[in-house]
C-alpha positions, 0 to 999 in steps of 0.5 A, a space after each residue: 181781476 187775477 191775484 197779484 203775484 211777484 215772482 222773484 221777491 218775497 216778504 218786506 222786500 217784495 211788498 217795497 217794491 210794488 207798494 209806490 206804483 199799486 193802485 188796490 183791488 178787491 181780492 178775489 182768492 178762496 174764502 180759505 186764504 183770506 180769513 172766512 171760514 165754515 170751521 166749528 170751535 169745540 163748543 158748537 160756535 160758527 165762524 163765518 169770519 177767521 178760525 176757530 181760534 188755538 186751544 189752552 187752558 185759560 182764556 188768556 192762553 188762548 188769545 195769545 196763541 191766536 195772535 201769534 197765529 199768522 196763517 190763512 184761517 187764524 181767528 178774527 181777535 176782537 179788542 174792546 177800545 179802553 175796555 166795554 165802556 159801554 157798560 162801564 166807565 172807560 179804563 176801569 176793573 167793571 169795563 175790562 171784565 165786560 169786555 172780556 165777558 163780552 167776548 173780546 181777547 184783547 183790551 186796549 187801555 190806556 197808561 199814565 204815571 202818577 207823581 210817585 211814578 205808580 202806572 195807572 189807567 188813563 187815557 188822557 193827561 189829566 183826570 178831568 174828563 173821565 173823573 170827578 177830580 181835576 188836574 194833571 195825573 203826573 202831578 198827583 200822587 196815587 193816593 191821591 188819584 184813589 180818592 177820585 170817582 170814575 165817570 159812566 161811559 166816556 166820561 165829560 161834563 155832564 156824565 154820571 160819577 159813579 163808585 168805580 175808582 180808577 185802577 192801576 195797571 196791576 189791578 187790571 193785570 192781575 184781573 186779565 192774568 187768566 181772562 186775555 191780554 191788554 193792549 197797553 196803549 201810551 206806554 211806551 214812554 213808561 215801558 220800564 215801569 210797565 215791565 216791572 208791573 208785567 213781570 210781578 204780576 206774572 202777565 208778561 206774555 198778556 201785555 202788548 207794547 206798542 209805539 211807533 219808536 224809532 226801530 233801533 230804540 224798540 230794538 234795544 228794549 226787545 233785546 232786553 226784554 225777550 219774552 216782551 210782546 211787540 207791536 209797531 204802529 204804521 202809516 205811510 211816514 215810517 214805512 220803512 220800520 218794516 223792512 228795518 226790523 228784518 227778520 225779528 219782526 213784531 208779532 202785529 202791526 198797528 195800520 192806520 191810513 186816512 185813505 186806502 190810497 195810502 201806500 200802507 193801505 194797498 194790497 201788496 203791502 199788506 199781503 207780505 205784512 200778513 206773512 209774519 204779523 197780524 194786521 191790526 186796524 182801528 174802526 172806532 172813528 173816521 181817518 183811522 182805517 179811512 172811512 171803514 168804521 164800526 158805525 158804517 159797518 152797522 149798516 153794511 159790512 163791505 163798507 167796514 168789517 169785511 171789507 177789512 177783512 176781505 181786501 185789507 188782510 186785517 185779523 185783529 179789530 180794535 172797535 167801540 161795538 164789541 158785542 156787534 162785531 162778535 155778533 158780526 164775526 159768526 153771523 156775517 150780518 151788522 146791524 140786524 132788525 130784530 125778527 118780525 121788527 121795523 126800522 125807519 132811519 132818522 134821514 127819512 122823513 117825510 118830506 115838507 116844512 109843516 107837513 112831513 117835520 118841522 124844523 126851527 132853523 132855515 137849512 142844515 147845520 149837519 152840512 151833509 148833502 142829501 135831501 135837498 130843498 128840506 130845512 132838517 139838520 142832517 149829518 155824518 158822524 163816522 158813517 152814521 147818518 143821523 138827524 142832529 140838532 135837535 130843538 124843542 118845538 120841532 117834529 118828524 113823520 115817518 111812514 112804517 109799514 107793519 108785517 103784522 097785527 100785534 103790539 110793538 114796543 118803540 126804541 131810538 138809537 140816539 147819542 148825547 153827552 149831555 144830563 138832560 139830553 132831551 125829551 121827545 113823545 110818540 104818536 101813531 096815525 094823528 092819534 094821542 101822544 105818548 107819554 115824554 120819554 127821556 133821552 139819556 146821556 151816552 156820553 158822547 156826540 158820536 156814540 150812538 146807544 139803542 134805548 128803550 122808550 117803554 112806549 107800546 102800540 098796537 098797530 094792525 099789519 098794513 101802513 102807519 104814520 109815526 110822528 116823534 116830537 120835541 116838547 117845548 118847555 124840555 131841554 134838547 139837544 142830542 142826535 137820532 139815527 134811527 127808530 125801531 118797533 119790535 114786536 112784543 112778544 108774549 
């Protein structure tokens, strides 16, 4: 298919005007205008995706001369959604500086206001479920809120209470002051407050507003408040914010849409949105960028990242997968198996109630149609096909077929909010069980983590049977999306 043009319109006025009536296609132009590269940065790094970035003296200078880079090889910003959370609890001072660490120029955190009007991070109303503490933030004061303990990861129920104490928003300016910018997510409400924080911190230029306010009302703010750096949230119901704000235009633009049939998802559009602002999308769960997800872009990126990247003009991914997508950006490659490894999805089982598994419970409770005639719980988490509902008593085998004699050491990519998750052994070819290995809470259902089973086996090159097991007399309850043997390497 040609590139689309539109003579005699430009800018918003163009994109308006065909966005009712396009239908999509896959852009077909040079990897130069769509955002791939070949381009080397000062220290050696490849870009297969965007540029090389803008130089500066800090990294915080760099990320916001990048985002303000709207041009054809501008470099791909990665934001890390409430910080690195996995190896930190959400929102907290550990998370913001292994996100950056990690590579992430943006941290997209989350703002509330305690009873004495002090802006903290916090992503819900209440601290219940990233804390050891309950109750609503507004009703309690900052000193109050200090007393409290952030939970690992995500947080809920049964998560770790760690030492970690939730930070206010000039704590975590004053970390990012030299490190990038922050995302100030539900701030909106509190904007007065957080440019008072801003502007005492000497981080202005590293605080990104954002809402989807009425334009007049974002307007006045931005009149007030020059040197503030905007974003505006779109989907197909306030469409016509864009053409609103004309020429004072924000520096990104927040696209969300539940099906890239959305008019705010079609390639004109977003072609005179890229003109002037960044292209912003989330990926961390279905219906935010339509099923274009980080857990679907692990098994093939044209279903996720560069599809994004290539047809949907996006420059800036906020994602739950931050050390993967910058593997992704410099290698092109998702999920990669590690050189000489094995990997068998969870859905491959071998095929026979008794036989190949045994599941405890007629048909699947995951509800997604595949394997017909087969009784294990198969479903779809935001692109992950996983068995789920896992119970003791039940087992799976798999055929693996090894490239090489040698010793192989066993991990499964799981998730689970719940301490215990479960316990599963390992045995190879009808052979001796493994010793139980734990499953360890991920803090969530749909957040899947690669966890070392400390199990090894040597195994000859040739084809194998794997059988994982669920013991009993353990709790379970957790979901497996694939098995993995890396050669170990001496």
């Amino acid at each position: 298919m040609k590139r689309s043009t539109m003579q005699g319109l430009t800018g918003v006025a163009a994109a308006l005007a065909v966005v009712a009536g396009f239908t999509g296609f896959v852009d077909d132009r040079p990897a130069a205008d769509i955002g791939l590269a070949a381009d080397r940065s000062g220290n050696g790094t490849s870009y297969i995706f965007g540029g090389p970035g803008r130089s500066g003296s800090t990294a915080a200078v760099r990320a916001h001369r990048d985002l303000l880079d709207h041009g054809s090889n501008a470099k791909i910003l990665t934001v890390a959604h409430r910080g690195q959370w996995r190896d930190a609890p959400e929102n907290s001072l550990a998370a913001f500086r292994a996100a950056y660490d990690d590579g992430a120029e943006i941290i997209e955190t989350d703002i509330q206001l305690t009873k004495d009007g002090v802006p903290v991070l916090m992503h819900d109303t209440t601290v219940d479920r990233t804390t050891n503490g309950t109750g609503a933030v507004a009703g309690m004061t900052l000193a109050q809120i200090k007393e409290l303990r952030l939970k690992a990861g995500l947080g809920g129920g049964q998560a770790a209470v760690t030492d970690a104490r939730v930070p206010t928003l000039e704590e975590a300016m004053k970390l990012a002051r030299n490190r990038g910018l922050v995302n100030l997510d539900k701030g909106w409400p509190f904007r007065e407050q957080v440019w008072d924080v801003l502007t005492r911190t000497g981080t202005v230029r590293n605080g990104i507003y954002k809402s989807d306010a009425p334009v007049p009302e974002v307007e006045a703010f931005r009149s007030a408040h020059k040197d503030a750096v905007y974003m505006h949230m779109i989907t197909d119901a306030n469409l016509s914010a864009v053409a609103e704000f004309g020429d004072d235009q924000p520096v990104a633009y927040e696209v969300n849409y539940d099906s890239i049939q959305d008019p705010v998802a079609r390639k004109p559009f977003l072609d005179a949105l890229a003109r002037h602002s960044r292209v912003w999308n989330n990926t961390m769960w279905n219906g935010l960028s339509d099923r274009m997800t980080d857990e679907a872009s692990l098994i093939d990126p044209l279903r996720g990242w560069e599809a994004m990247v290539r047809s949907y003009r996006t420059t800036v991914f906020q994602t739950d997968d931050v050390e993967k997508f910058e593997s992704w950006i410099r290698t092109g490659e998702g999920d990669p198996l590690p050189r000489g490894g094995v990997r068998v999805q969870a859905e491959d089982f071998l095929p026979g109630q008794d036989k190949g598994y045994h599941d405890n419970d007629g048909g699947n409770a995951g509800g997604l149609k595949m394997r017909p005639g087969e009784d294990v719980d198969i479903d779809n988490a935001d692109g992950n096909v996983r068995v789920g509902w896992m119970r003791g008593g039940e087992w799976l085998t798999y055929d693996v077929d090894v490239p090489r004699s040698g010793t192989y050491a066993l991990s499964a990519r799981v998730s689970s909010p719940y301490t215990p998750a479960g316990t599963y052994t390992v045995s190879f070819d009808g052979g001796t069980e493994s010793k139980r290995v734990e499953v360890r809470n991920t803090t969530s259902h749909n957040k899947e983590v690669l966890q070392a089973s400390g199990v090894q086996q040597f195994l000859t090159a040739g084809h194998h049977v794997l059988r994982i097991s669920l013991p009993q007399d353990a709790y379970q309850n957790w979901n497996l999306d694939y098995l993995q043997l890396a050669p170990v390497r001496h």
